[in-house]
Backbone as a chain_set.jsonl record, in Angstrom:
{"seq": "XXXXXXXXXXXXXXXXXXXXXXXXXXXXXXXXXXXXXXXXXXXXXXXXXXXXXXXXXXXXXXXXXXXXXXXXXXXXXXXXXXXXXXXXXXXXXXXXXXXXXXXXXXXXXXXXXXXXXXXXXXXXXXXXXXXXXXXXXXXXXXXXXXXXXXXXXXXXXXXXXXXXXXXXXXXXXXXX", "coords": {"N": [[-51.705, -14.972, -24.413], [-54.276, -15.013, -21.94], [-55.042, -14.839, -18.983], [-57.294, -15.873, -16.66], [-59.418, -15.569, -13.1], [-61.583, -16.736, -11.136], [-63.191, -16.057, -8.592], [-64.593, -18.955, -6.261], [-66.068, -20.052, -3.896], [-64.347, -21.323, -1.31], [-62.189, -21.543, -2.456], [-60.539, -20.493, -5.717], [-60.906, -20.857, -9.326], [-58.393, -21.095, -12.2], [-58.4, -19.922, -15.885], [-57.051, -20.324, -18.679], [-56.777, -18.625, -21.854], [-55.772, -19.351, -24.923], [-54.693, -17.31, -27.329], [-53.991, -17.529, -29.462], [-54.43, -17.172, -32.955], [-57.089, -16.63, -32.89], [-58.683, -14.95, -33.928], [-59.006, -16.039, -36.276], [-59.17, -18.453, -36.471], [-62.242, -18.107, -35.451], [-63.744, -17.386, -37.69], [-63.654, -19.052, -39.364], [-64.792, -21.431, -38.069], [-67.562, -19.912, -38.613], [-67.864, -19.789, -41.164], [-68.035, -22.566, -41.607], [-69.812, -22.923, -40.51], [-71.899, -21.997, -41.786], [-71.807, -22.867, -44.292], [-72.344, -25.754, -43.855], [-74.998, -25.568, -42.871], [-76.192, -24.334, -44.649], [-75.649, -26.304, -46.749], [-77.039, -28.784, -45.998], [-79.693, -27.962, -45.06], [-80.564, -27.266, -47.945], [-79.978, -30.073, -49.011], [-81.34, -31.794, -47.43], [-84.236, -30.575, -47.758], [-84.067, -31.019, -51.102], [-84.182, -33.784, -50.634], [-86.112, -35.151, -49.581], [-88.454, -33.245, -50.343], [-88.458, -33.52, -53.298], [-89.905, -32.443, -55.263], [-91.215, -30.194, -54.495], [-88.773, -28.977, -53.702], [-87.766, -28.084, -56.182], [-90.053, -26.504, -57.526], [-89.762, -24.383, -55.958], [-87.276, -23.893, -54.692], [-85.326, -21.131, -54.181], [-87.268, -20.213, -52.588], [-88.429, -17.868, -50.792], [-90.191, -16.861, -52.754], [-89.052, -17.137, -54.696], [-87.886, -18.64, -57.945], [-85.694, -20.62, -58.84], [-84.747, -23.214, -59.991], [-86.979, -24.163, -61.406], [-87.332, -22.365, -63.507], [-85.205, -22.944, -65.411], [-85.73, -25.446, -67.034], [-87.219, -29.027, -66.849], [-88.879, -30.63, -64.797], [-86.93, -33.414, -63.054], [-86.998, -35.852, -61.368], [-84.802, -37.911, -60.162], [-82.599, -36.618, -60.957], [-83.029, -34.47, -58.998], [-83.39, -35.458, -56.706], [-80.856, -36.613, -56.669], [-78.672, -34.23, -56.565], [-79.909, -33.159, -53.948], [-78.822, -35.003, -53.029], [-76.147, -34.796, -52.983], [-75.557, -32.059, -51.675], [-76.462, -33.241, -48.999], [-73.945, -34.428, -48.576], [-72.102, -32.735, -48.647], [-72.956, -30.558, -46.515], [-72.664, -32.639, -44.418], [-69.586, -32.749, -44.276], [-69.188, -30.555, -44.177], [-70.008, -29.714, -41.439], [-68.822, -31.71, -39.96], [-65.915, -30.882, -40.162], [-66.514, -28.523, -39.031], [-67.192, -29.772, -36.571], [-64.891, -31.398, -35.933], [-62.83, -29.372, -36.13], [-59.949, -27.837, -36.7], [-57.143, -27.616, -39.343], [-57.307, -29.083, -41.58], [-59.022, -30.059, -42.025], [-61.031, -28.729, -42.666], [-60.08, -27.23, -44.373], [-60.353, -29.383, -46.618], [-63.471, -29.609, -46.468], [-63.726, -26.43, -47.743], [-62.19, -27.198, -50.317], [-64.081, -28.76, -51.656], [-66.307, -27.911, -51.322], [-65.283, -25.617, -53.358], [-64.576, -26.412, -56.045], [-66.99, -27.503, -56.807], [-68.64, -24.776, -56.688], [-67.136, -22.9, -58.746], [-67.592, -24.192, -61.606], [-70.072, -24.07, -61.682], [-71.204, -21.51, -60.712], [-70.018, -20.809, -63.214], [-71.93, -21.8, -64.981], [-74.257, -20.406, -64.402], [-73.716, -17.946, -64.938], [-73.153, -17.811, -67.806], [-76.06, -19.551, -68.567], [-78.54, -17.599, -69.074], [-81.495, -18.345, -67.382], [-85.178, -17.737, -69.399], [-87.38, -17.055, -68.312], [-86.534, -15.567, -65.646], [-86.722, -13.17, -63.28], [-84.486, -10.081, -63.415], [-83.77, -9.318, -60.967], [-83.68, -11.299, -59.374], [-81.996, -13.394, -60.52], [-80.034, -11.717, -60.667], [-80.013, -11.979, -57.82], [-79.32, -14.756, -57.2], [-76.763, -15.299, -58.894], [-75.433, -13.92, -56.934], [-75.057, -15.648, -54.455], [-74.073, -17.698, -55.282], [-71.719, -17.586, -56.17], [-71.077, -16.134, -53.578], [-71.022, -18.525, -52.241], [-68.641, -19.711, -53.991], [-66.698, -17.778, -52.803], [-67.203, -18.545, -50.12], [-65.911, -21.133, -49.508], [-63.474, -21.046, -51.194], [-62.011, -19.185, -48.767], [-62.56, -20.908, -46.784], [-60.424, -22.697, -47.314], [-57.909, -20.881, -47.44], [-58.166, -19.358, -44.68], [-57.617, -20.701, -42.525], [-54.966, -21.139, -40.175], [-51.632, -22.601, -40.238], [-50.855, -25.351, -39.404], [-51.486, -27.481, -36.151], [-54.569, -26.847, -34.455], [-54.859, -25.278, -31.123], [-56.267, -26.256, -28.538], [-57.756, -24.771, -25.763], [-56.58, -25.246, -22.316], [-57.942, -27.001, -19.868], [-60.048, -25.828, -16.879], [-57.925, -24.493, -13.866], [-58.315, -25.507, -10.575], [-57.974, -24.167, -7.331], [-57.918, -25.259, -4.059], [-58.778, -23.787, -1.227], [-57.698, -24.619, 2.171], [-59.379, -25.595, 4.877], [-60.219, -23.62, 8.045], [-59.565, -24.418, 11.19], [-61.415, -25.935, 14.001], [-61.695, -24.673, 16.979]], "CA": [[-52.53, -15.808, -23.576], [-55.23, -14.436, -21.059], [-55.545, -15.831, -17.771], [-58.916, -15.103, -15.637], [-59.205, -15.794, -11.99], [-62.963, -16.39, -10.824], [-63.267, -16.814, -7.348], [-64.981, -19.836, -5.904], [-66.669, -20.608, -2.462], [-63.612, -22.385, -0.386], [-61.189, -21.512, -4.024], [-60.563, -20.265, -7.3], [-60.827, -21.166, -10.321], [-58.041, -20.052, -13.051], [-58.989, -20.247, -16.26], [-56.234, -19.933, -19.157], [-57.384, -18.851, -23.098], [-54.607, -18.921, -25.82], [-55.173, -16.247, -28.49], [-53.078, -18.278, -31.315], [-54.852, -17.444, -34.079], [-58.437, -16.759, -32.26], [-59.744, -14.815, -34.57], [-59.169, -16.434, -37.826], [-60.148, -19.539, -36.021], [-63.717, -18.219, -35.182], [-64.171, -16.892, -38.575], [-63.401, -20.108, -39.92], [-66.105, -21.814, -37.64], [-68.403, -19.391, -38.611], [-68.132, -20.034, -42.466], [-68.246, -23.719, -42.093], [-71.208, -23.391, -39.953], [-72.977, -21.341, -42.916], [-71.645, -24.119, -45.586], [-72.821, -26.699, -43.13], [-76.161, -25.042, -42.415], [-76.924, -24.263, -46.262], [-75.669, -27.822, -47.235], [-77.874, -29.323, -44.673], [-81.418, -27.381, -45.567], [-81.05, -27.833, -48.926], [-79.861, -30.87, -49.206], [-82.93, -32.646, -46.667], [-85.366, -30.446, -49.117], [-84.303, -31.895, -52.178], [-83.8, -35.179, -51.242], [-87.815, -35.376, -48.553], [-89.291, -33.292, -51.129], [-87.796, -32.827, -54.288], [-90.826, -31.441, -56.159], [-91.156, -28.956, -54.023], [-87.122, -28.148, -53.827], [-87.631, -27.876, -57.627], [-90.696, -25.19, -57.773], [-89.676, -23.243, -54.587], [-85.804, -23.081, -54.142], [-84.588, -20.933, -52.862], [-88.134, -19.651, -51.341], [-88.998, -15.863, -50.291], [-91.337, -16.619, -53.155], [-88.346, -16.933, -56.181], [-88.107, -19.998, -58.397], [-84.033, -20.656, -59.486], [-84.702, -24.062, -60.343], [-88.419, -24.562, -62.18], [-87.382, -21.655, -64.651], [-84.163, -23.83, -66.353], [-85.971, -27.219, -67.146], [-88.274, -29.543, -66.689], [-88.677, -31.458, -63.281], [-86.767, -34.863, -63.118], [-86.838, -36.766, -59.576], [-83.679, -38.603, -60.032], [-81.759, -35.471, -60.59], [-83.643, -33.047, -57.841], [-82.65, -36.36, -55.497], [-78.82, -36.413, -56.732], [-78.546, -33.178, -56.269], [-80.198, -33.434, -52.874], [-77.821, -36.189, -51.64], [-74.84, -34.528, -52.961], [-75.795, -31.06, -50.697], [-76.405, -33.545, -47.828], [-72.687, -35.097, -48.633], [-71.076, -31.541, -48.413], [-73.489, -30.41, -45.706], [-71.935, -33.387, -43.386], [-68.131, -32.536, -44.635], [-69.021, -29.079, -43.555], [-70.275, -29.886, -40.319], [-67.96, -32.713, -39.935], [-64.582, -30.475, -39.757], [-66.61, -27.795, -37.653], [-67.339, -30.514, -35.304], [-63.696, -31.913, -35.364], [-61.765, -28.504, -36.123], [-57.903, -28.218, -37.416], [-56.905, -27.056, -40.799], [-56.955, -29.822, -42.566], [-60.669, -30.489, -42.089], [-61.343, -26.857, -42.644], [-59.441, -27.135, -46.215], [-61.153, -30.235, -47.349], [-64.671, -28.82, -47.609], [-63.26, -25.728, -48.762], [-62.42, -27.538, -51.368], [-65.204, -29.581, -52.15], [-67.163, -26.046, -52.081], [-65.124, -24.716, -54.192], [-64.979, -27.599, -57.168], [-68.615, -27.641, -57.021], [-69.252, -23.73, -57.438], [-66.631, -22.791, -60.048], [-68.428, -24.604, -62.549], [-72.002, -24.298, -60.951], [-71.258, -20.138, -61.53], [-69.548, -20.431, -64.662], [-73.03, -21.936, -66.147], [-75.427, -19.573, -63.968], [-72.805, -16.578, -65.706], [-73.646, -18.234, -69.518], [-76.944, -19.508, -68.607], [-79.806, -17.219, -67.707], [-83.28, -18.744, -67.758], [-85.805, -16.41, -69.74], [-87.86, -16.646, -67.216], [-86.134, -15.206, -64.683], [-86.199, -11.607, -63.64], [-83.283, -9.877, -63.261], [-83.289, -9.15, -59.282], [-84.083, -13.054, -59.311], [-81.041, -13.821, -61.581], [-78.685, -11.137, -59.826], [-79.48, -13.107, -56.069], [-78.674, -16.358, -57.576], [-75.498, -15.336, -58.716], [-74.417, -13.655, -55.628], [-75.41, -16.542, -53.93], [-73.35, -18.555, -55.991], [-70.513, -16.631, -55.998], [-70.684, -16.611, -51.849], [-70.602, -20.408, -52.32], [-67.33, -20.026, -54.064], [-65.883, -16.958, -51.585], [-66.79, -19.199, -48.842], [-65.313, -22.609, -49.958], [-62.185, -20.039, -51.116], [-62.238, -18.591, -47.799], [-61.927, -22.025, -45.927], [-59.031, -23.461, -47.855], [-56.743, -20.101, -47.24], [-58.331, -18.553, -43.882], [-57.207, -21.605, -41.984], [-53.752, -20.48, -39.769], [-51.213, -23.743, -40.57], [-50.663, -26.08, -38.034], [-53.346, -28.108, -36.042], [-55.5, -25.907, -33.38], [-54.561, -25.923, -29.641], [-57.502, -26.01, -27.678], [-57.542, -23.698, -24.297], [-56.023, -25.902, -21.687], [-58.99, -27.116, -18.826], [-59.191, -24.735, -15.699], [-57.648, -25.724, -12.721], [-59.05, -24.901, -9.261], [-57.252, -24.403, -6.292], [-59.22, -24.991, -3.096], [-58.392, -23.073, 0.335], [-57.547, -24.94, 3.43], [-60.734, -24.557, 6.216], [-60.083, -23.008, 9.134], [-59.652, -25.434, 12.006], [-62.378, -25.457, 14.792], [-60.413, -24.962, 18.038]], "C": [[-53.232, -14.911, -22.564], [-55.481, -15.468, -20.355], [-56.455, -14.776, -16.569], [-58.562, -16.332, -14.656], [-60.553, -15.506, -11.922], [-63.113, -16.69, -9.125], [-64.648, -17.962, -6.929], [-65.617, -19.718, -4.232], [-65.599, -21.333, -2.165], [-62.568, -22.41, -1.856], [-61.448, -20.449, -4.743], [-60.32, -20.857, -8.329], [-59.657, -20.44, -11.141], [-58.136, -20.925, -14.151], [-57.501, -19.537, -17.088], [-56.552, -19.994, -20.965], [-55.797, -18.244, -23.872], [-55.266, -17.896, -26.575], [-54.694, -16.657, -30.097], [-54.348, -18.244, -32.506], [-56.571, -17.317, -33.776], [-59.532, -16.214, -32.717], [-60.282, -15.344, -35.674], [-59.789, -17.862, -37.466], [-62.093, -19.486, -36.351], [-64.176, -17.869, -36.552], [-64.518, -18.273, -39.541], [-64.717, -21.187, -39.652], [-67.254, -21.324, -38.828], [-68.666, -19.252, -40.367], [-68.503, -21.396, -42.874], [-69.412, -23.97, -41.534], [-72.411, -23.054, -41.119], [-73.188, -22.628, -44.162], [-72.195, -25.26, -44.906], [-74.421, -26.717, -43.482], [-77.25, -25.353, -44.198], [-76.441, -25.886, -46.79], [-76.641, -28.675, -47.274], [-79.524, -29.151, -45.317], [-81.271, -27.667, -46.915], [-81.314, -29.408, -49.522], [-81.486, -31.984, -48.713], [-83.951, -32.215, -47.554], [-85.227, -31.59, -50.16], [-84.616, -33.201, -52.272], [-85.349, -35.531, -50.175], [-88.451, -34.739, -49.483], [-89.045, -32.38, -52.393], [-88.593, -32.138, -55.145], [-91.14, -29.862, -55.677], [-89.856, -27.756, -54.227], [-87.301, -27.165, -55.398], [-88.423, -26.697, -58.153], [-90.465, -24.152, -56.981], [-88.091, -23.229, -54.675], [-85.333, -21.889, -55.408], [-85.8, -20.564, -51.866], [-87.956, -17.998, -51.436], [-89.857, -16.01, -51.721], [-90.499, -16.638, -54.94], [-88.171, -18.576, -56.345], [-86.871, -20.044, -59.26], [-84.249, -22.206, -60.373], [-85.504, -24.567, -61.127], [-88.091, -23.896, -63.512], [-86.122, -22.439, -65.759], [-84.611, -25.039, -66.355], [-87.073, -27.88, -66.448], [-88.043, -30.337, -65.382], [-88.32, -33.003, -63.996], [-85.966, -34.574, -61.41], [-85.323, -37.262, -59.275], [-82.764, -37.834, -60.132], [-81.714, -34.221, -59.654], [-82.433, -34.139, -56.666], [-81.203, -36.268, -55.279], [-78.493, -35.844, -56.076], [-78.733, -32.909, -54.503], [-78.833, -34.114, -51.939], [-76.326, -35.016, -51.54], [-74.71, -32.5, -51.97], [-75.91, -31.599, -49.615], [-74.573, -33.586, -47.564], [-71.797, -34.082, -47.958], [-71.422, -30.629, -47.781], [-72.869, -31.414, -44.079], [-70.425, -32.993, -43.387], [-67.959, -31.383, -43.675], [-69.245, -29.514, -42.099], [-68.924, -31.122, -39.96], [-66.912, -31.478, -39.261], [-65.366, -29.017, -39.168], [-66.65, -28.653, -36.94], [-66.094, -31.192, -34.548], [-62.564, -30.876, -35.305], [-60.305, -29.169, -36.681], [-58.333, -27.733, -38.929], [-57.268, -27.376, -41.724], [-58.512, -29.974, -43.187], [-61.619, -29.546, -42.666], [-61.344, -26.798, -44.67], [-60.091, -27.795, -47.171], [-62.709, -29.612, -47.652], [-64.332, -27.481, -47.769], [-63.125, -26.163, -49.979], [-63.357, -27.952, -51.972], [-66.314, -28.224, -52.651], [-66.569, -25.8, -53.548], [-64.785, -25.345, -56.127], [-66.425, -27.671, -57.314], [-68.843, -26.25, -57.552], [-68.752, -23.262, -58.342], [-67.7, -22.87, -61.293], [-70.008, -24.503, -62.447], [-71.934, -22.355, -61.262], [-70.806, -19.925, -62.562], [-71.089, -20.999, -65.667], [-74.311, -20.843, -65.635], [-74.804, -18.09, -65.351], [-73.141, -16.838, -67.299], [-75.074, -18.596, -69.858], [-78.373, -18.706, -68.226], [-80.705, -17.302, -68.387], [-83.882, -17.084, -68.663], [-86.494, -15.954, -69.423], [-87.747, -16.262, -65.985], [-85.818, -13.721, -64.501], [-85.028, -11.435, -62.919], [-83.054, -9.485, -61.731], [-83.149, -10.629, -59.246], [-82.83, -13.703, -59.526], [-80.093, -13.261, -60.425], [-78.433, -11.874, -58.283], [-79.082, -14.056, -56.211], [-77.067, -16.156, -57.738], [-74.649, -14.393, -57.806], [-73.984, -14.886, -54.978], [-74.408, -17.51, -54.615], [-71.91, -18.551, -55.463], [-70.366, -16.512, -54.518], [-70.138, -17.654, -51.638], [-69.112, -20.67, -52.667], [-66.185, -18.984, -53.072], [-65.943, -17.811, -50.704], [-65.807, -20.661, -48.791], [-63.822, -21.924, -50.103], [-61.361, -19.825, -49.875], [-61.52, -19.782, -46.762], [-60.823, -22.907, -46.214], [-58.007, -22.455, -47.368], [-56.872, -19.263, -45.78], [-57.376, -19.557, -42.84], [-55.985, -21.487, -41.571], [-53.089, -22.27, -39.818], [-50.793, -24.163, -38.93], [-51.812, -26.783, -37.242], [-53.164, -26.605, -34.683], [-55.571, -26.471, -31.906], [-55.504, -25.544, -29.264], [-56.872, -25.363, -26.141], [-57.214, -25.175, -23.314], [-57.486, -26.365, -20.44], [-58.707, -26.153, -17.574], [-58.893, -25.538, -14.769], [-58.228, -24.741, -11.569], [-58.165, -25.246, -8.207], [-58.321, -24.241, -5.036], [-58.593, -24.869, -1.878], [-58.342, -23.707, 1.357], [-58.956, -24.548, 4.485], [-59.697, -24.628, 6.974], [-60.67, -24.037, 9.995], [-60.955, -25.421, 13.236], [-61.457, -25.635, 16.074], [-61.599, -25.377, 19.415]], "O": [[-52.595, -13.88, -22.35], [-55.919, -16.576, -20.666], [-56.355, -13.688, -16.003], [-57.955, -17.385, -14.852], [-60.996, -14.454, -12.383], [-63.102, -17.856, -8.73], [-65.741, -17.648, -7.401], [-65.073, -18.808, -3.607], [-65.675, -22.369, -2.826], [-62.245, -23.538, -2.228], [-62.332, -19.615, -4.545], [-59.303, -21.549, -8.278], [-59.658, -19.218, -10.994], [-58.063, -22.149, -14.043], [-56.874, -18.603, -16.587], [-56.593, -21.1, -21.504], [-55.057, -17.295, -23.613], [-56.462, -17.683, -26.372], [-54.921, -16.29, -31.25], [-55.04, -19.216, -32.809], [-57.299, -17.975, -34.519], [-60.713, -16.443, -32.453], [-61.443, -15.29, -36.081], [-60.749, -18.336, -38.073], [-62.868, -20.205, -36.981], [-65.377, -18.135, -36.609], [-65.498, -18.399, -40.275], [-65.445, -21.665, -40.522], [-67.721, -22.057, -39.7], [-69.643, -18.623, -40.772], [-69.056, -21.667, -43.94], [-70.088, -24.956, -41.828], [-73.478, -23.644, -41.291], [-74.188, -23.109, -44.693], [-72.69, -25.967, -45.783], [-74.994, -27.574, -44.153], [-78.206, -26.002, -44.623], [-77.366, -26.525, -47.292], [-77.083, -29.246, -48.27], [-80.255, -29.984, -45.853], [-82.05, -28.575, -47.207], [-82.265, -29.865, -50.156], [-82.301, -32.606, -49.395], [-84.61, -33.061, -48.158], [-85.855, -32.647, -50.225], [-85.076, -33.811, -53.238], [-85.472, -36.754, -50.237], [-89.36, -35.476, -49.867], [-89.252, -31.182, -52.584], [-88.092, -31.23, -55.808], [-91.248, -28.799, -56.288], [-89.787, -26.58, -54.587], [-87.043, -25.98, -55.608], [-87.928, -25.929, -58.978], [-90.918, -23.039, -57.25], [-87.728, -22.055, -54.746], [-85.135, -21.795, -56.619], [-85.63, -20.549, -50.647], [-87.332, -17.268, -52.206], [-90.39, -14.914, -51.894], [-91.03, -16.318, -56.004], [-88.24, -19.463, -55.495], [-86.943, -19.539, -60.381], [-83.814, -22.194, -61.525], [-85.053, -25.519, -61.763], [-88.379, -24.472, -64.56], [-86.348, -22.378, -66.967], [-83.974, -25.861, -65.697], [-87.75, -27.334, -65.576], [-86.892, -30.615, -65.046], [-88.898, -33.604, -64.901], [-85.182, -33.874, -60.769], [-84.761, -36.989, -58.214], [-81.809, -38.132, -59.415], [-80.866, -33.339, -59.519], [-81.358, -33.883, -56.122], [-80.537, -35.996, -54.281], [-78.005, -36.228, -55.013], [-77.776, -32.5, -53.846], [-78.231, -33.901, -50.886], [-75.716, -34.587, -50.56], [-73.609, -31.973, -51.809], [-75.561, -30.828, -48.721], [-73.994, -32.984, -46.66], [-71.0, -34.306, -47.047], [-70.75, -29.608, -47.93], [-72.719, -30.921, -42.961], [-69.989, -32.912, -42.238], [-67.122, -31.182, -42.796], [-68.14, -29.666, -41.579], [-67.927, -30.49, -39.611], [-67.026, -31.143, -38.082], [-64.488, -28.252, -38.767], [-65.749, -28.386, -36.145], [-65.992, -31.488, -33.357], [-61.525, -31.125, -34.693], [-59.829, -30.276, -36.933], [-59.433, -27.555, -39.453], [-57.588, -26.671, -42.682], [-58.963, -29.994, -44.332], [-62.78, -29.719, -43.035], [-62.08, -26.525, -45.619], [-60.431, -27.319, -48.254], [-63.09, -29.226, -48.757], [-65.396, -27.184, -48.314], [-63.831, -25.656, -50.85], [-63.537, -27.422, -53.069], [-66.818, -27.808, -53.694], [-67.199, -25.79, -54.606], [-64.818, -24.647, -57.14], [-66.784, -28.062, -58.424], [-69.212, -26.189, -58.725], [-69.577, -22.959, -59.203], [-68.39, -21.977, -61.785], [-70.871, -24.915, -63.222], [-72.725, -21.95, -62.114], [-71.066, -18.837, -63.077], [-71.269, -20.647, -66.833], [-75.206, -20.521, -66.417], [-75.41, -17.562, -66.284], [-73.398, -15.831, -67.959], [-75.552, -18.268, -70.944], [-79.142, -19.057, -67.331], [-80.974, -16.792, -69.475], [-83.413, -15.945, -68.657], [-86.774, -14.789, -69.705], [-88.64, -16.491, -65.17], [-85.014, -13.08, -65.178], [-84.551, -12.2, -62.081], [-81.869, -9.366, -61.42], [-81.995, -10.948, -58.963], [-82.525, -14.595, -58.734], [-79.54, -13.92, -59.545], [-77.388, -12.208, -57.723], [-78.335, -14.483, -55.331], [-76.238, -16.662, -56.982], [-73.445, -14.168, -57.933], [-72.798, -15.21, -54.904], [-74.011, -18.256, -53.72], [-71.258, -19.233, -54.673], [-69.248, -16.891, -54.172], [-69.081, -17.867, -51.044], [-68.394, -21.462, -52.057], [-65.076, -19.375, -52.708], [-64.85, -18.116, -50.228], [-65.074, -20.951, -47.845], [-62.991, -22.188, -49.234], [-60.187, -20.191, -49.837], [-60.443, -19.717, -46.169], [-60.38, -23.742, -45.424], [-57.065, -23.007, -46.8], [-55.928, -18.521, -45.51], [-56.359, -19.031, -42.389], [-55.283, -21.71, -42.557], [-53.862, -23.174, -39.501], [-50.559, -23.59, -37.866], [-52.975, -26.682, -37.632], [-52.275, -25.861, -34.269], [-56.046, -27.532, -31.501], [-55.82, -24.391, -29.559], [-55.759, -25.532, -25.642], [-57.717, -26.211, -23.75], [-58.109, -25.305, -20.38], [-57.592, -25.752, -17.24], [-59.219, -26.713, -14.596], [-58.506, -23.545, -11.665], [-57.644, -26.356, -8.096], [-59.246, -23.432, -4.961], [-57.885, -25.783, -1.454], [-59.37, -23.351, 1.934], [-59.38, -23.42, 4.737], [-58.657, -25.278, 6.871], [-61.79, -24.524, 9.843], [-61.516, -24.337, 13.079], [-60.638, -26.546, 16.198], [-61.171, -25.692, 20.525]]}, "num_chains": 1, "name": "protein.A"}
């Protein structure tokens, strides 16, 4: 535990931070904010403008999705919702923290990319060049490290939050 002392005008403040687990915590954040983040953007693309999602994702000017198949709406949209779904999950258990919340979209990640890199790994468009191909399945493959990542990084037990500071405030000096 680390306890800071700030002084105050007429007090101090002390201020008391646990360390339980503080780093694997933030790491944890900081993967569900990414799975959040990427959930999130794609998901609003596909599903506000799925023709677009469909000739442009991922963007910087590469086309993952136009080169395997023909455009259908009702599957850009799906697709769409179901990146919003696990875009909220993600954000969701960053926003509420604890393990449990942490684990769940972990999972959900990681049921989704399994199979989502086991067909990029058997399927590759023939129109796709091979830097094109190789970022996709990093990218993929992140998807399932990170989903991985948040099911086992997660320290057991729920997450004690730092305690509020308390302030002690100094007696004035009487006027005589």
């Amino acid at each position: 535990m680390r306890i800071r002392v700030e002084g105050k005008s007429g007090g101090v403040r002390v201020r008391m931070q646990f360390e339980q687990h503080r780093r694997r915590w933030l790491a944890v954040r900081i993967m569900l904010g990414i799975l959040a983040a990427m959930g999130l953007v794609t998901g609003l693309w596909a599903v506000f403008a799925p023709r677009s999602w469909y000739t442009s994702f991922p963007g910087f000017g590469m086309q993952w999705v136009a080169v395997d198949g023909p455009f259908n709406h009702h599957l850009a949209g799906d697709v769409g919702g179901f990146f919003l779904g696990m875009g909220a999950i993600s954000a969701f258990a960053l926003w509420r923290g604890g393990p449990t919340l942490a684990q769940a979209a972990g999972l959900g990640w990681l049921v989704f990319s399994v199979p989502h890199l086991i067909y990029h790994v058997a399927h590759k468009p023939a129109d796709i060049g091979a830097f094109s191909y190789t970022l996709s399945l990093i990218s993929v493959t992140a998807l399932l490290g990170l989903g991985l990542a948040c099911l086992l990084v997660p320290p057991r037990g729920p997450h004690v939050p730092d305690p509020d500071p308390i302030e002690f405030r100094f007696p004035r000096a009487r006027k005589r």
